[in-house]
C-alpha distance (Angstrom), angle and dihedral (degrees) to the residues before:
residue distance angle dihedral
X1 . . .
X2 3.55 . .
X3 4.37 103.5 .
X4 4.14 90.7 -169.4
X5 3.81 87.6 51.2
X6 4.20 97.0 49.2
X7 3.97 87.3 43.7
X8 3.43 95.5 49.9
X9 4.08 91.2 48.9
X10 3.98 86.3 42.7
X11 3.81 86.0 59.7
X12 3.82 97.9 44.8
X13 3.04 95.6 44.7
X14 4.02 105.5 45.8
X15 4.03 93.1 36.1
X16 3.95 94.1 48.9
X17 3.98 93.0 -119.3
X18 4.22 119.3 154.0
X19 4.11 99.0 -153.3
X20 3.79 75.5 -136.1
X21 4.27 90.4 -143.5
X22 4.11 86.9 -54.4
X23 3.96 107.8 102.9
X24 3.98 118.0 -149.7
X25 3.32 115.6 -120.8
X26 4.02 133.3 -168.9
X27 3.76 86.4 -83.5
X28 3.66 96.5 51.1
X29 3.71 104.7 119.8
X30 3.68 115.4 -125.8
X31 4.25 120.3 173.2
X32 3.65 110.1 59.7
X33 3.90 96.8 10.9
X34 3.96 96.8 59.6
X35 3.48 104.8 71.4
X36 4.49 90.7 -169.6
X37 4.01 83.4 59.1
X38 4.31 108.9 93.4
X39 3.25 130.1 130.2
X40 3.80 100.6 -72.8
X41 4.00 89.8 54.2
X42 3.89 97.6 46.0
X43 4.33 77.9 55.5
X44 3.82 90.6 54.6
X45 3.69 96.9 40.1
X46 4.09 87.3 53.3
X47 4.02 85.1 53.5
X48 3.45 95.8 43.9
X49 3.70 93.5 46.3
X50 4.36 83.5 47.0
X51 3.79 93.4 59.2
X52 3.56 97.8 37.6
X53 4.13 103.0 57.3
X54 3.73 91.6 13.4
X55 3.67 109.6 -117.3
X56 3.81 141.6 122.1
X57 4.02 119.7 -116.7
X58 4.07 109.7 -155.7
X59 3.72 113.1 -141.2
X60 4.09 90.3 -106.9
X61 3.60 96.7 55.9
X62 3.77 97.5 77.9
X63 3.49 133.5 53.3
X64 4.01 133.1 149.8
X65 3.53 86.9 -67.4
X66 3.88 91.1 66.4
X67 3.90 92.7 56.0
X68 3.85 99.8 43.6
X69 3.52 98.8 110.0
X70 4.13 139.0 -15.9
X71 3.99 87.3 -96.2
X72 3.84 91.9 57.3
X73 3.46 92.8 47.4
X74 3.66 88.5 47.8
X75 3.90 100.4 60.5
X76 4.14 91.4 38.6
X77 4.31 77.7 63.4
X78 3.58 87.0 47.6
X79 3.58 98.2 50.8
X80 3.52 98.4 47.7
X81 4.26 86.3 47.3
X82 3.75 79.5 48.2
X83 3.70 100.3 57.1
Protein backbone atom coordinates (compact mmCIF):
# COMPACT_ATOMS: atom_id res chain seq x y z
CA UNK A 1 0.00 0.00 0.00
CA UNK A 2 1.14 3.18 -1.08
CA UNK A 3 0.37 5.76 2.36
CA UNK A 4 1.17 9.12 0.09
CA UNK A 5 -1.29 7.77 -2.48
CA UNK A 6 -4.43 6.96 0.19
CA UNK A 7 -3.67 10.47 1.87
CA UNK A 8 -3.67 12.25 -1.06
CA UNK A 9 -7.21 10.54 -2.19
CA UNK A 10 -8.38 11.12 1.57
CA UNK A 11 -7.77 14.82 0.92
CA UNK A 12 -9.44 15.03 -2.51
CA UNK A 13 -11.90 13.42 -1.74
CA UNK A 14 -13.08 14.90 1.80
CA UNK A 15 -12.06 18.68 0.82
CA UNK A 16 -13.91 18.58 -2.66
CA UNK A 17 -10.55 19.22 -4.70
CA UNK A 18 -10.26 17.86 -8.68
CA UNK A 19 -6.19 17.39 -8.91
CA UNK A 20 -7.13 19.08 -12.17
CA UNK A 21 -4.17 16.82 -14.23
CA UNK A 22 -1.47 18.26 -11.49
CA UNK A 23 -0.74 15.37 -8.87
CA UNK A 24 0.18 16.41 -5.14
CA UNK A 25 3.14 15.36 -4.05
CA UNK A 26 4.87 15.28 -0.43
CA UNK A 27 5.84 18.85 -1.08
CA UNK A 28 2.50 20.03 -2.02
CA UNK A 29 1.70 22.67 0.46
CA UNK A 30 -1.47 22.22 2.29
CA UNK A 31 -2.47 24.82 5.50
CA UNK A 32 -2.64 28.28 4.31
CA UNK A 33 -2.48 27.46 0.50
CA UNK A 34 -5.75 25.22 0.36
CA UNK A 35 -8.38 27.47 0.75
CA UNK A 36 -11.26 24.07 1.28
CA UNK A 37 -8.88 23.13 4.37
CA UNK A 38 -10.48 24.93 7.95
CA UNK A 39 -11.08 23.61 10.87
CA UNK A 40 -14.15 21.52 10.07
CA UNK A 41 -12.15 19.74 7.11
CA UNK A 42 -8.86 19.03 9.06
CA UNK A 43 -11.83 17.13 11.57
CA UNK A 44 -13.08 15.07 8.60
CA UNK A 45 -9.77 14.34 7.14
CA UNK A 46 -8.68 12.92 10.82
CA UNK A 47 -11.95 10.61 10.51
CA UNK A 48 -11.42 9.70 7.22
CA UNK A 49 -7.84 8.93 7.77
CA UNK A 50 -9.34 6.78 11.26
CA UNK A 51 -11.54 4.49 9.18
CA UNK A 52 -9.32 4.07 6.42
CA UNK A 53 -5.91 2.56 8.19
CA UNK A 54 -7.74 1.85 11.37
CA UNK A 55 -6.31 3.85 14.09
CA UNK A 56 -7.26 6.46 16.70
CA UNK A 57 -5.60 10.11 16.56
CA UNK A 58 -5.68 11.80 20.26
CA UNK A 59 -6.44 15.44 20.20
CA UNK A 60 -2.54 16.30 21.10
CA UNK A 61 -1.06 14.51 18.35
CA UNK A 62 -1.76 17.07 15.67
CA UNK A 63 -1.09 20.48 15.37
CA UNK A 64 -0.38 22.86 12.24
CA UNK A 65 2.64 21.08 11.81
CA UNK A 66 0.69 17.85 10.90
CA UNK A 67 -1.23 19.61 7.99
CA UNK A 68 1.67 21.58 6.39
CA UNK A 69 1.97 19.76 3.39
CA UNK A 70 0.78 16.14 1.81
CA UNK A 71 4.35 14.71 2.87
CA UNK A 72 3.77 15.67 6.55
CA UNK A 73 0.60 14.28 6.59
CA UNK A 74 1.99 11.28 5.01
CA UNK A 75 4.58 10.20 7.73
CA UNK A 76 1.99 11.26 10.77
CA UNK A 77 -0.16 8.08 8.81
CA UNK A 78 2.90 6.21 8.91
CA UNK A 79 3.64 6.63 12.39
CA UNK A 80 0.47 5.82 13.69
CA UNK A 81 0.57 2.44 11.09
CA UNK A 82 3.97 2.19 12.68
CA UNK A 83 3.01 2.03 16.26
Amino acid sequence: MNVEQEVTKILHSVLSIDSGGSAWTGETELLGNVPELDSMAVVSILTALEERFGFVVDDDEVDGRTFGTVGSLTRFVQSKLDQ
